[in-house]
PAZAPA-4460 file (N, C-alpha, C; in steps of 0.05 Angstrom, whole numbers, plus 32768, in hexadecimal, padded with zeros to 4 digits):
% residues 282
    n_x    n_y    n_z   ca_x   ca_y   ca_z    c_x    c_y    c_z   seq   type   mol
   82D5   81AB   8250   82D4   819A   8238   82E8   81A4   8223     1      X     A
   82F9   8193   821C   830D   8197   8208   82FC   8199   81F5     2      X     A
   8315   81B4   81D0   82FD   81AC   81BE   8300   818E   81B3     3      X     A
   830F   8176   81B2   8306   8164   81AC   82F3   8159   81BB     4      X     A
   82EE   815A   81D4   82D5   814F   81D8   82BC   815C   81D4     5      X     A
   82BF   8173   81BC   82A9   8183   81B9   82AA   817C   81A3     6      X     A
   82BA   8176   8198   82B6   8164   8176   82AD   814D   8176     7      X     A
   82B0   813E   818B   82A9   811A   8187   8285   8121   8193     8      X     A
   8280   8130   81A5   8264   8138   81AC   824D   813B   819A     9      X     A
   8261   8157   8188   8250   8158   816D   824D   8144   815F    10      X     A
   8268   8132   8155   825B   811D   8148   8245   8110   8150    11      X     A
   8241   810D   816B   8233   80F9   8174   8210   80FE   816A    12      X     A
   8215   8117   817A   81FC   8126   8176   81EF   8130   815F    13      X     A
   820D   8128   8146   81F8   812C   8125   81F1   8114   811F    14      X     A
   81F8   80FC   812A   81F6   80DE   811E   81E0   80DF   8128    15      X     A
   81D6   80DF   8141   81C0   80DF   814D   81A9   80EE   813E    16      X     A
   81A6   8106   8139   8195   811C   8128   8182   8104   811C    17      X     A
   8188   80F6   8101   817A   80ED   80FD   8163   80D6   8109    18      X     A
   8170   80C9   8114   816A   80B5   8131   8150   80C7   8139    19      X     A
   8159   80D3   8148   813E   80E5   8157   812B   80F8   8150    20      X     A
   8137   80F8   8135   8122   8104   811E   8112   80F5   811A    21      X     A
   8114   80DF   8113   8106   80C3   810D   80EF   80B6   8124    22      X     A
   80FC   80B7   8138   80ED   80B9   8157   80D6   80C5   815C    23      X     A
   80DF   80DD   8152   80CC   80FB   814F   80B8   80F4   8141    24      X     A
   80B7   80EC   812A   80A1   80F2   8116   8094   80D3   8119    25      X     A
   80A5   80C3   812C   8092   80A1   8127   807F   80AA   8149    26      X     A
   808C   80BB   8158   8072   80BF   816C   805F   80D2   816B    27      X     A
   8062   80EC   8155   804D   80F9   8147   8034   80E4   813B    28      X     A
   8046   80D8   8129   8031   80CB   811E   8012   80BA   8135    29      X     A
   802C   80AA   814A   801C   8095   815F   8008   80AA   816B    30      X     A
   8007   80C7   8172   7FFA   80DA   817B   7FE2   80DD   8165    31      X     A
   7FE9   80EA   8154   7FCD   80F0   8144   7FBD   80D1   8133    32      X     A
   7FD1   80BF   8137   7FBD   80A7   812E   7FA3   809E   814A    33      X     A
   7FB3   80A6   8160   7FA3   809F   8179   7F85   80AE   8176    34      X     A
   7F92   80CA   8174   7F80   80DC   8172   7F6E   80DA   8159    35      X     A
   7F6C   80D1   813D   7F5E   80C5   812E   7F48   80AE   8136    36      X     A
   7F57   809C   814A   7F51   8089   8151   7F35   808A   815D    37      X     A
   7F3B   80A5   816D   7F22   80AE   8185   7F16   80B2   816D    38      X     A
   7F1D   80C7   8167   7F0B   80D9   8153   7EF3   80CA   8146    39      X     A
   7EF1   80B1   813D   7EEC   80A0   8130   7EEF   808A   8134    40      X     A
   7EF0   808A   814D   7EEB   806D   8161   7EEE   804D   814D    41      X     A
   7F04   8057   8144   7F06   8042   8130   7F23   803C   8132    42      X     A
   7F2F   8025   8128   7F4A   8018   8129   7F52   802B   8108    43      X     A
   7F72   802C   810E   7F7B   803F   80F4   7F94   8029   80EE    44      X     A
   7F92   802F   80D2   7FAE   8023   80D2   7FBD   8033   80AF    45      X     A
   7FD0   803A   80AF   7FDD   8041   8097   7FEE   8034   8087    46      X     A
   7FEE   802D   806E   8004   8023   805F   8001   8031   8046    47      X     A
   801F   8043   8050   802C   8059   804A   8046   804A   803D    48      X     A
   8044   804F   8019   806A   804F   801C   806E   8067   8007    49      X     A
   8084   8076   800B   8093   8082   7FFE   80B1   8082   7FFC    50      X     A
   80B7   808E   7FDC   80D0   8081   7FD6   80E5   808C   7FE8    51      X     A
   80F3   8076   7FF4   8109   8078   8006   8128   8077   7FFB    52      X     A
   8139   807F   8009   8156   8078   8003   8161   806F   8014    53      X     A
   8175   805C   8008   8189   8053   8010   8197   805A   8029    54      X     A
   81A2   8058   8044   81A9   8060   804E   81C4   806C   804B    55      X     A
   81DA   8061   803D   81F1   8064   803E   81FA   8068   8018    56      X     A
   81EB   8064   800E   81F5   806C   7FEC   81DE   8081   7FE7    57      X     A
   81CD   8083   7FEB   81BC   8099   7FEC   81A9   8094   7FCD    58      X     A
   81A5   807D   7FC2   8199   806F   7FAD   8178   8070   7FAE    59      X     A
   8169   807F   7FA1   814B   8076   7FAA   8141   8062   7FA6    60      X     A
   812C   805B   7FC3   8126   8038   7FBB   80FF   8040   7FBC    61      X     A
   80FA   8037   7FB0   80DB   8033   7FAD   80CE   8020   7FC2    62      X     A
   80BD   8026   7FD2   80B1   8014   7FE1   8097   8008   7FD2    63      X     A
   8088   7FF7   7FDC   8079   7FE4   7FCE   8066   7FD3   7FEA    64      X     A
   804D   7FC6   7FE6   8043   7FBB   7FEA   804A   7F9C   7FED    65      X     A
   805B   7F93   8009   806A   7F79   800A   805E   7F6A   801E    66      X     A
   8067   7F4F   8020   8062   7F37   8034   805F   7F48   804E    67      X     A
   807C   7F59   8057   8077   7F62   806D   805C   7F78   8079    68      X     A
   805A   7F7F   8065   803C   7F99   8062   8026   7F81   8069    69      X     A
   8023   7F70   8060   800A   7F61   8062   8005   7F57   807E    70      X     A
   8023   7F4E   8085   801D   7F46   80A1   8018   7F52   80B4    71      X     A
   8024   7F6E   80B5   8020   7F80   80CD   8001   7F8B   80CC    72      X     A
   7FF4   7F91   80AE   7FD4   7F9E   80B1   7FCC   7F84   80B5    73      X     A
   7FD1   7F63   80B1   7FBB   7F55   80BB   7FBE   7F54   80DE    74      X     A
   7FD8   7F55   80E8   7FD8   7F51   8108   7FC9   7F6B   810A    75      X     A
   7FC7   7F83   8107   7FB9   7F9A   810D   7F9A   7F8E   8116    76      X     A
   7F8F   7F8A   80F9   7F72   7F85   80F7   7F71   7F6C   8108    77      X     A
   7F88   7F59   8114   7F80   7F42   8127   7F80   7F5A   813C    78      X     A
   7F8D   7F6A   8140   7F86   7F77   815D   7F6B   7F8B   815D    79      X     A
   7F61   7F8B   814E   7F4A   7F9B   8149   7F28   7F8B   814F    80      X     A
   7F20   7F92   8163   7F03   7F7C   8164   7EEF   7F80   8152    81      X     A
   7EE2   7F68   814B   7ED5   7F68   8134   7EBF   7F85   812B    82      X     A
   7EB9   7F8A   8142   7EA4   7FA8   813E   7EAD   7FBE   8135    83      X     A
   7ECD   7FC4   813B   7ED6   7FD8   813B   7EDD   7FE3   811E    84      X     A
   7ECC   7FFB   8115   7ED8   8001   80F8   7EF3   8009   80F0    85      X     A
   7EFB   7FFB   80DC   7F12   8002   80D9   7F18   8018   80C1    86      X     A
   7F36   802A   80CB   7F38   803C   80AF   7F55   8030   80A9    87      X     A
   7F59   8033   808D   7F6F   802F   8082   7F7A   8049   806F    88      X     A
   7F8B   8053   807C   7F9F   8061   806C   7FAB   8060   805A    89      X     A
   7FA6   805D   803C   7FB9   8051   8026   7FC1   8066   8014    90      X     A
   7FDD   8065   8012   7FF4   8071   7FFB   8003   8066   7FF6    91      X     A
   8004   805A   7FD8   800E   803E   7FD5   8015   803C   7FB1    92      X     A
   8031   8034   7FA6   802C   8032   7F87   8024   8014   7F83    93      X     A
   801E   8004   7F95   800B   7FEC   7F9C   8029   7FDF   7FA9    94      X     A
   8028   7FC0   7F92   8039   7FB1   7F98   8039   7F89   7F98    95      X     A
   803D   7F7F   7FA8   8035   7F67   7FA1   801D   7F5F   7FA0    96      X     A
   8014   7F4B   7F90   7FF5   7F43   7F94   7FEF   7F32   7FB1    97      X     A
   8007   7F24   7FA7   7FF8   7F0D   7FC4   7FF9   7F1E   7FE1    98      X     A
   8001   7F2E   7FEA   8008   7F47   7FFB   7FF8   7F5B   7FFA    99      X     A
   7FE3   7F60   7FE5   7FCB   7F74   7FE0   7FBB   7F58   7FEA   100      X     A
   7FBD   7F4D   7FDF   7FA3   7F3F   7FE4   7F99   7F2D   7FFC   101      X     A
   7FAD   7F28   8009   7FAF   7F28   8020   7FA8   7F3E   8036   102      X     A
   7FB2   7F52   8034   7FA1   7F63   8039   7F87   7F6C   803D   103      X     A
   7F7D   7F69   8019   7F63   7F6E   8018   7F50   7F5D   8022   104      X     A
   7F55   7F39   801D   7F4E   7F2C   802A   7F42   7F30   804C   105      X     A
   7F52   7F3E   805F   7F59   7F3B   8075   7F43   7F4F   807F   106      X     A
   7F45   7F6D   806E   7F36   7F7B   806F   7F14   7F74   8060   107      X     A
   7F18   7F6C   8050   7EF7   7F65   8043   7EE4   7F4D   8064   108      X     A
   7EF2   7F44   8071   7EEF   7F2E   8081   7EE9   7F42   809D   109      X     A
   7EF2   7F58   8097   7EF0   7F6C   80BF   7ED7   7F72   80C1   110      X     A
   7EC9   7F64   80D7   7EA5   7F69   80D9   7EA3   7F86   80D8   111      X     A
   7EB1   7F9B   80DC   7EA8   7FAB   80EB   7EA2   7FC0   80D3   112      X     A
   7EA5   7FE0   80CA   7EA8   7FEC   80B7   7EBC   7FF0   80AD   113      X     A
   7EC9   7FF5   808F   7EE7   7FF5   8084   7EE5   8010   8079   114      X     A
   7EEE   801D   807A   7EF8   8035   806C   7F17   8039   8064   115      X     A
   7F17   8040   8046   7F33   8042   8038   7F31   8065   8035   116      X     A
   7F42   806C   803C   7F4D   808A   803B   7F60   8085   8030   117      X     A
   7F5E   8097   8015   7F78   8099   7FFD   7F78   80B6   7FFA   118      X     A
   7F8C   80C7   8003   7F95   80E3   8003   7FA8   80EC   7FE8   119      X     A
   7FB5   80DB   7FDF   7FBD   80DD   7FC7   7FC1   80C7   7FAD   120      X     A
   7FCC   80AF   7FB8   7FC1   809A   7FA5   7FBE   807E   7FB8   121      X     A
   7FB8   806A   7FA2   7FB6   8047   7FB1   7FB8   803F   7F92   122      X     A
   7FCB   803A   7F89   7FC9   802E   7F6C   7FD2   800C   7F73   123      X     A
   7FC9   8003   7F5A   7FCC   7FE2   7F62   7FC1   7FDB   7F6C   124      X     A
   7FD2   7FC5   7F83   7FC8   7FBA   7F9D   7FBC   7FCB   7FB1   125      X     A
   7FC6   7FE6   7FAD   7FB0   7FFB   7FB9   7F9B   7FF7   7FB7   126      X     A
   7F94   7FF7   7F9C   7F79   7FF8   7F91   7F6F   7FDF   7F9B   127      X     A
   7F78   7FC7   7F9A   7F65   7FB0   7FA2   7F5F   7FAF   7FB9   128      X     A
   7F6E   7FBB   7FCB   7F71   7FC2   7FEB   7F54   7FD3   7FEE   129      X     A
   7F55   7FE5   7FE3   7F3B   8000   7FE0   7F24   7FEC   7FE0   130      X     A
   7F23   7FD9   7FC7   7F0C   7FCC   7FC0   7EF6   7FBD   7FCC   131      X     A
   7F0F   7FB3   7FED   7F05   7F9D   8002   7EF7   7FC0   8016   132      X     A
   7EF8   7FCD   8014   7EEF   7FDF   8028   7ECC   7FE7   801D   133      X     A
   7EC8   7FE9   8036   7EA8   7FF4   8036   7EA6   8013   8029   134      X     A
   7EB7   8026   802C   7EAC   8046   8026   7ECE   8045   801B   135      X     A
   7ED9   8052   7FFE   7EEF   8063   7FFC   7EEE   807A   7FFB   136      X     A
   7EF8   8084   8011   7EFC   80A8   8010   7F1B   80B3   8005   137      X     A
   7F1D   80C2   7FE9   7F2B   80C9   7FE0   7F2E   80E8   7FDA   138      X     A
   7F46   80F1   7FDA   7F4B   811B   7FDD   7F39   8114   7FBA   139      X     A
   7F33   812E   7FB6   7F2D   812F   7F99   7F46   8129   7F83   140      X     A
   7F5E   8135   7F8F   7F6C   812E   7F7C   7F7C   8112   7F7E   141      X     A
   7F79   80F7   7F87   7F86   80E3   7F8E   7F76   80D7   7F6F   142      X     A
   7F86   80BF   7F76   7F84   80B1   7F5A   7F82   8098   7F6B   143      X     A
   7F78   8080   7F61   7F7B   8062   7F5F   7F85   8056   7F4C   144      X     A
   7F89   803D   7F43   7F91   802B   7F26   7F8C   8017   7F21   145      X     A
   7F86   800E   7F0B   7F82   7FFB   7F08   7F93   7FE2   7F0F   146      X     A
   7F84   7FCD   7F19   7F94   7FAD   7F1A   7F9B   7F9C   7F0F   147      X     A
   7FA5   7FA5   7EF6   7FA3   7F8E   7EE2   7FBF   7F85   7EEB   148      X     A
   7FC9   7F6B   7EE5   7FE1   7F5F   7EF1   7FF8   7F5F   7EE2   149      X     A
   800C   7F5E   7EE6   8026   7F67   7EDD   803B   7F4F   7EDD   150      X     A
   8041   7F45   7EC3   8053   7F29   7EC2   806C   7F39   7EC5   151      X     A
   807F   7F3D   7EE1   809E   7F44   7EDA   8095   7F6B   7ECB   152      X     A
   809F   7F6D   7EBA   80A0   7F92   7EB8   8085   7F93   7E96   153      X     A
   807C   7F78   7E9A   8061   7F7F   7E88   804C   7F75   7E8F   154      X     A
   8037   7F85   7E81   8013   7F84   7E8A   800E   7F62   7E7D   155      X     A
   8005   7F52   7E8F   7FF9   7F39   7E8B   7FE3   7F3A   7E6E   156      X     A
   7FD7   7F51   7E67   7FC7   7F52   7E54   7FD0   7F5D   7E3B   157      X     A
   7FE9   7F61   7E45   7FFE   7F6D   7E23   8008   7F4D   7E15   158      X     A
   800E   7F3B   7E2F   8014   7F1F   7E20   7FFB   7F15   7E13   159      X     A
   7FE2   7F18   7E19   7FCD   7F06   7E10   7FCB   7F1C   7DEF   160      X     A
   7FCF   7F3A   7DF4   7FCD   7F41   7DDB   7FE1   7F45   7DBE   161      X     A
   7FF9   7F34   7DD3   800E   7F29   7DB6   8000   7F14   7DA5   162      X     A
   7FFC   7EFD   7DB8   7FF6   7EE7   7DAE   7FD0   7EE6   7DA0   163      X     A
   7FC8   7EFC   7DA8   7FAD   7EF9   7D9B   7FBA   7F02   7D7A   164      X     A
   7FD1   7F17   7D7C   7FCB   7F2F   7D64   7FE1   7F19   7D54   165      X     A
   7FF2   7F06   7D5E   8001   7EF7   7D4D   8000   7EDC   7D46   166      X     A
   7FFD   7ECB   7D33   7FFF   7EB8   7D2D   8013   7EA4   7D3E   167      X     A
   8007   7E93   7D48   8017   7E78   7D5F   802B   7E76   7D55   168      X     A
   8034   7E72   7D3B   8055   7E67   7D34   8062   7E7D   7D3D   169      X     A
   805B   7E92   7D3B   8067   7EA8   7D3B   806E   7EB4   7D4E   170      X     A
   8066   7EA9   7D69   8065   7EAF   7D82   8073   7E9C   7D92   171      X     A
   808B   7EA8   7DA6   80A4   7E9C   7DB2   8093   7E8E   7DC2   172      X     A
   80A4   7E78   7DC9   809B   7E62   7DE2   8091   7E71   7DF8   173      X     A
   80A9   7E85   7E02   80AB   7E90   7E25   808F   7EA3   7E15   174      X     A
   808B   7EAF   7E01   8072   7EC3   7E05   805B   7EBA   7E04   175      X     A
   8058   7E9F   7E01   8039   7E89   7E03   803F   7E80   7E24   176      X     A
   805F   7E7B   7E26   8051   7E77   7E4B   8049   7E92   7E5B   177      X     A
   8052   7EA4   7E51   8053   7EBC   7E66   802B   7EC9   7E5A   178      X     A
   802C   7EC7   7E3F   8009   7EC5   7E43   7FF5   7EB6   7E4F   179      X     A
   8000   7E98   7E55   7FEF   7E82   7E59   7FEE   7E8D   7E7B   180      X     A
   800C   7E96   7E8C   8002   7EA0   7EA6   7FFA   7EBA   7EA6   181      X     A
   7FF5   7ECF   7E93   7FE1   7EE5   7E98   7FCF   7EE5   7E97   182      X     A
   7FBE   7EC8   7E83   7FA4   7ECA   7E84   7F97   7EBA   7EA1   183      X     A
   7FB1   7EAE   7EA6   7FA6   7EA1   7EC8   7FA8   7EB0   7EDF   184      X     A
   7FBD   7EC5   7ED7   7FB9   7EDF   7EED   7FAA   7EE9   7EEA   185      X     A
   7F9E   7EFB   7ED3   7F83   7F0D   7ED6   7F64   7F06   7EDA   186      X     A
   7F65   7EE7   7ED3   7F49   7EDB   7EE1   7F52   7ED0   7F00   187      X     A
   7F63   7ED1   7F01   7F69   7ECB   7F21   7F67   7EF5   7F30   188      X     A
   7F6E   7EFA   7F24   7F73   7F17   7F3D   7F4C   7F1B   7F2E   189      X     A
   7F40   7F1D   7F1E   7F27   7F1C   7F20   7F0D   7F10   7F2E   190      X     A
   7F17   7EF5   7F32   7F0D   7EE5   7F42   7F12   7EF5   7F69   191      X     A
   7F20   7F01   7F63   7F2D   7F05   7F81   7F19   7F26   7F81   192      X     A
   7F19   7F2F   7F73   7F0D   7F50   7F6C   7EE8   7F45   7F73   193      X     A
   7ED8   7F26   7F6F   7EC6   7F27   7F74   7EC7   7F18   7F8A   194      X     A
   7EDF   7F13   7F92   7ED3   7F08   7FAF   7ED4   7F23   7FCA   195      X     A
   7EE5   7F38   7FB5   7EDF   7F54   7FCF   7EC2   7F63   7FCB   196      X     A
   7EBB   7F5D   7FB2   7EA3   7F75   7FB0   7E92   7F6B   7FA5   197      X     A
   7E88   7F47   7FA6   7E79   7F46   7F91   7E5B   7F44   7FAA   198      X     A
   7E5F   7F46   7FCB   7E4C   7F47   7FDA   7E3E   7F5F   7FD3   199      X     A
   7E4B   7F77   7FC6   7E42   7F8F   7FC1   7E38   7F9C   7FB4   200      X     A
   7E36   7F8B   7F9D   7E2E   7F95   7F7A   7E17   7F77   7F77   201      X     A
   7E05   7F7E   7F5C   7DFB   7F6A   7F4C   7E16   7F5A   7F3B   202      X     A
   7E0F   7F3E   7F3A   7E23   7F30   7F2E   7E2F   7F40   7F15   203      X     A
   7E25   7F47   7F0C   7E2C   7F50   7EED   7E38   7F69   7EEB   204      X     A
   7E31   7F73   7F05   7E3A   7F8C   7F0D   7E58   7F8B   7F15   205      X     A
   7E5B   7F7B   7F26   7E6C   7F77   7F39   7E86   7F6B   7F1B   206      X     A
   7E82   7F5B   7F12   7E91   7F49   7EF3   7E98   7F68   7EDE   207      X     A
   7E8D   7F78   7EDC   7E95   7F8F   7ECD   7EA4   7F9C   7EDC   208      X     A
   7EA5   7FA7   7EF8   7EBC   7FAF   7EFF   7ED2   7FA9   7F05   209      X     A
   7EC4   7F86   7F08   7EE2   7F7D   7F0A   7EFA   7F78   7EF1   210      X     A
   7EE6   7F6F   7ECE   7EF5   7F69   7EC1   7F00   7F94   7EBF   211      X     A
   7EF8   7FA0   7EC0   7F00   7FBB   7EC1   7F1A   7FBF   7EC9   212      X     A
   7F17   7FB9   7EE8   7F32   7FC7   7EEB   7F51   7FB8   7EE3   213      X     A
   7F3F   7F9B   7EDD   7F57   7F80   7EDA   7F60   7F82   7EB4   214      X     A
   7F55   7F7F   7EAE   7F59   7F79   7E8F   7F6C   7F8A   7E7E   215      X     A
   7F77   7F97   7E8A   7F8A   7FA5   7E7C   7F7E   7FC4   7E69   216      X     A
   7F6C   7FCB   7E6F   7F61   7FD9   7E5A   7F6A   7FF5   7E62   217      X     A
   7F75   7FFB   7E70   7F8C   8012   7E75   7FAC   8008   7E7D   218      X     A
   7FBE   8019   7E7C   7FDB   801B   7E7D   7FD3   8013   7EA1   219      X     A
   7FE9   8009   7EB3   7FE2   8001   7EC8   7FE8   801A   7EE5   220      X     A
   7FF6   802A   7ED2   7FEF   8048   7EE7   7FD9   805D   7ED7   221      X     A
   7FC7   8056   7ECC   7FB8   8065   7EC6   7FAA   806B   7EDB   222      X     A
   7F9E   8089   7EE7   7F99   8092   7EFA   7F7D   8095   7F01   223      X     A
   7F70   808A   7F10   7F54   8087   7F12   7F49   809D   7F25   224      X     A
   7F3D   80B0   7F1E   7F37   80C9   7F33   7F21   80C3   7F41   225      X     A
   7F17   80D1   7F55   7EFE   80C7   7F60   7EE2   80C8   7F4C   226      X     A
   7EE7   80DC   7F40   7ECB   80DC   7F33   7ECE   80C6   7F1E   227      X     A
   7EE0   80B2   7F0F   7EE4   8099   7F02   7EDA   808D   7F0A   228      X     A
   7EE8   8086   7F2A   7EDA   8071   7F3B   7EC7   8072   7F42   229      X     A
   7EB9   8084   7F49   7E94   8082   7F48   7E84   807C   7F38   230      X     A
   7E94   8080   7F21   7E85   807A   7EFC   7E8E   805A   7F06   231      X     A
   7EA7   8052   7F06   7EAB   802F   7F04   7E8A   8026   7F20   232      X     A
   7E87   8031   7F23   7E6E   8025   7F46   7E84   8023   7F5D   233      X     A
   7E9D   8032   7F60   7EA4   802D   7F81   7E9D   8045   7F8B   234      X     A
   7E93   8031   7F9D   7E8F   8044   7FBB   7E9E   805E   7FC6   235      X     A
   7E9C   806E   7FB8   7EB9   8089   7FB9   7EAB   80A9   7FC6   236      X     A
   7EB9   80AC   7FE0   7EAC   80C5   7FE1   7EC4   80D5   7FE9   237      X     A
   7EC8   80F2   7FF6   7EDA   810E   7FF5   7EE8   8112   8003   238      X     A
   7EE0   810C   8026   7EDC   8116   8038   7EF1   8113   8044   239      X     A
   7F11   810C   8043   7F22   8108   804E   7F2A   8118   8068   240      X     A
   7F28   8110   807D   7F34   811A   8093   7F41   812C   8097   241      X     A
   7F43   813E   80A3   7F65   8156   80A4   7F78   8143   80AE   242      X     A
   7F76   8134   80BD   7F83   8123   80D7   7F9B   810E   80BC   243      X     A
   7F8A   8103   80AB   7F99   80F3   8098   7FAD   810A   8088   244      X     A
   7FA7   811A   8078   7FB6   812C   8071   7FD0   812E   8086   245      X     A
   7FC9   8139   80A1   7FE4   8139   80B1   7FEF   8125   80B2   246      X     A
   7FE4   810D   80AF   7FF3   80FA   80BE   8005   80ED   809D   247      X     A
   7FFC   80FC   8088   8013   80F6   806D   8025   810B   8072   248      X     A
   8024   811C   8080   803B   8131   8085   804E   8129   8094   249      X     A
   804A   8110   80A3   805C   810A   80BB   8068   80EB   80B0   250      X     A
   805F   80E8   8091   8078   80D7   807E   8088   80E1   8069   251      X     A
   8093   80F5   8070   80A2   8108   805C   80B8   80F5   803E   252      X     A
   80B3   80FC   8030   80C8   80F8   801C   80E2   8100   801A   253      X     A
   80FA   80EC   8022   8112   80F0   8028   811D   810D   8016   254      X     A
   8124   811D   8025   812F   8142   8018   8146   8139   8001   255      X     A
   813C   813A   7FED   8155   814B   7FD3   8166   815B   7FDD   256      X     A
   817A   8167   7FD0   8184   8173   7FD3   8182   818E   7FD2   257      X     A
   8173   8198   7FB0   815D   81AC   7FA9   8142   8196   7FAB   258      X     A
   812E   81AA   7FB5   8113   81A1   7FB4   810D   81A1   7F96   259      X     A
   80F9   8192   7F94   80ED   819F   7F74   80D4   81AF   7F7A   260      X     A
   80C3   81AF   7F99   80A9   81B6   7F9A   80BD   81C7   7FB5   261      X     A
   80AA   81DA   7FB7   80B6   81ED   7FC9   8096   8206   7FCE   262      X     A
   8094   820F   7FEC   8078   821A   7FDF   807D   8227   8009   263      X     A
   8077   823A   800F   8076   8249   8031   8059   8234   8039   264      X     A
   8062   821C   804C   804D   8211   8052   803F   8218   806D   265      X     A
   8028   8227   806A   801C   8234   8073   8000   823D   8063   266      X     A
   7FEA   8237   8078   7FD2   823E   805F   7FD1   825F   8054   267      X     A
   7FC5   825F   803A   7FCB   827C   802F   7FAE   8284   802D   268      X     A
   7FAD   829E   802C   7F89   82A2   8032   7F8A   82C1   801F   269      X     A
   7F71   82C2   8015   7F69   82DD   8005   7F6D   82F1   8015   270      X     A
   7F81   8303   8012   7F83   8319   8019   7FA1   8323   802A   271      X     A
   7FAB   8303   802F   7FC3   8302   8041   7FD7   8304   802E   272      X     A
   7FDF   8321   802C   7FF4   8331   8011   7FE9   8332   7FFC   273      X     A
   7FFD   8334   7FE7   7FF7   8347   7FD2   7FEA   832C   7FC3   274      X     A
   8001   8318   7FCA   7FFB   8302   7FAB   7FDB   82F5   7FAD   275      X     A
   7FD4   82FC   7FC6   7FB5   82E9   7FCC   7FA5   82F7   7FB9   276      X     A
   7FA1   8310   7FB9   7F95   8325   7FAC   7F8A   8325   7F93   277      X     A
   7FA9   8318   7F83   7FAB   8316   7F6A   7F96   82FB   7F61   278      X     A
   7F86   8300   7F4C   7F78   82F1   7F48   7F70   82ED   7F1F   279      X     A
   7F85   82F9   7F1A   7F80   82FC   7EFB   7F90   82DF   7EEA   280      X     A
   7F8C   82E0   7ED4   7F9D   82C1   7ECA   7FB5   82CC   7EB9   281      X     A
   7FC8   82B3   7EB1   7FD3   82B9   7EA0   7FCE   82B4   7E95   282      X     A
***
């Protein structure tokens, strides 16, 4: 072998790298979801996004909750027979409504058992996704969010509270239409919040958590911990899997250049060196 043909090789074989990196970690995953699967004789399914880049400008892009997400977990749950409980995997900064709710729809409708596993968050359409499930099991430290709906890059309930706090003349055309459709979005995504949980609560019950999480009465990433959500009445318990944990390990966050989090990953135990030892504060 000449060294140019030991240079065009290498190229080949670094273009590739990522290729079969990618390979790697999408048949890890098909392995331990199987193995979940047993575990829990139940259908799994994940919708996982984290922020991605660009392939070729190297630009971060945010993933989201889309048309395409909806379709693939509803063909899932069509391949799933009605008995079979299902778990759902969600890490999510939400995303579209009609695409959550479709979703949730799909899932509120699966005879069988629903379980939502949230390991670190489900905000949004997460959250309404969570809502259609029978049991949410969340890490202690994961968060949920509220649903209140979002006209374009503002809260549907910031328009209704221009026009309450200002006098009609005073208030632009476009900001009476863009209130007139927030007040038809948030009784619409409410109406939709009792058709997932209102089998599950007393009416009145079920109408307070829904105007709750909808009405704007927090910023729309305000972070709902588990112990919130048990105060709101959902169904929230701890117990997250080891199996789910790995299987968020095997969707890595595209590498920086410098890390900002950096840490010897490996469990650390009292007594293994000096630093375990140490136990005083600053």
């Amino acid at each position: 072998m000449t060294p140019m043909d030991a240079f065009w090789l290498f190229l080949v074989l670094v273009s590739l790298q990522p290729v079969l990196k990618q390979k790697m970690l999408e048949a890890a995953r098909q392995r331990l979801i199987a193995d979940l699967e047993k575990k829990r004789g139940s259908r799994v399914i994940l919708l996982v996004h984290r922020q991605e880049t660009m392939s070729l400008l190297g630009f971060p892009v945010m993933r989201y909750i889309d048309v395409h997400d909806s379709e693939e977990v509803i063909r899932a749950i069509h391949l799933t027979e009605p008995g079979v409980p299902l778990d759902l995997v969600i890490h999510t900064p939400g995303g579209l409504v009609l695409a959550a709710t479709q979703i949730a729809r799909a899932v509120k409708r699966h005879e069988g058992k629903v379980t939502v596993f949230v390991p670190h968050m489900a905000m949004s359409g997460g959250t309404l996704i969570a809502l259609a499930a029978d049991e949410i099991v969340m890490d202690p430290h994961a968060v949920l969010g509220p649903v209140d709906p979002q006209l374009g890059q503002m809260p549907a309930a910031s328009y209704l509270k221009v026009v309450e706090d200002k006098p009609v003349e005073h208030v632009e055309d476009e900001t009476l239409v863009m209130a007139d459709m927030g007040r038809k979005a948030i009784a619409q995504l409410q109406e939709t919040i009792l058709e997932l949980i209102g089998d599950r609560y007393p009416e009145a019950e079920a109408r307070r958590i829904a105007e709750t999480l909808s009405e704007g009465r927090w910023t729309h990433d305000y972070p709902i911990t588990p112990e919130h959500a048990r105060q709101l009445g959902l169904p929230v318990t701890d117990s997250v899997p080891r199996e789910v944990y790995k299987l968020m390990e095997l969707y890595p966050q595209p590498k920086r250049t410098l890390p900002s989090v950096e840490y010897l990953p490996v469990p650390r135990q009292a007594g293994n060196g000096k630093a375990a030892g140490h136990h005083g504060r600053g």
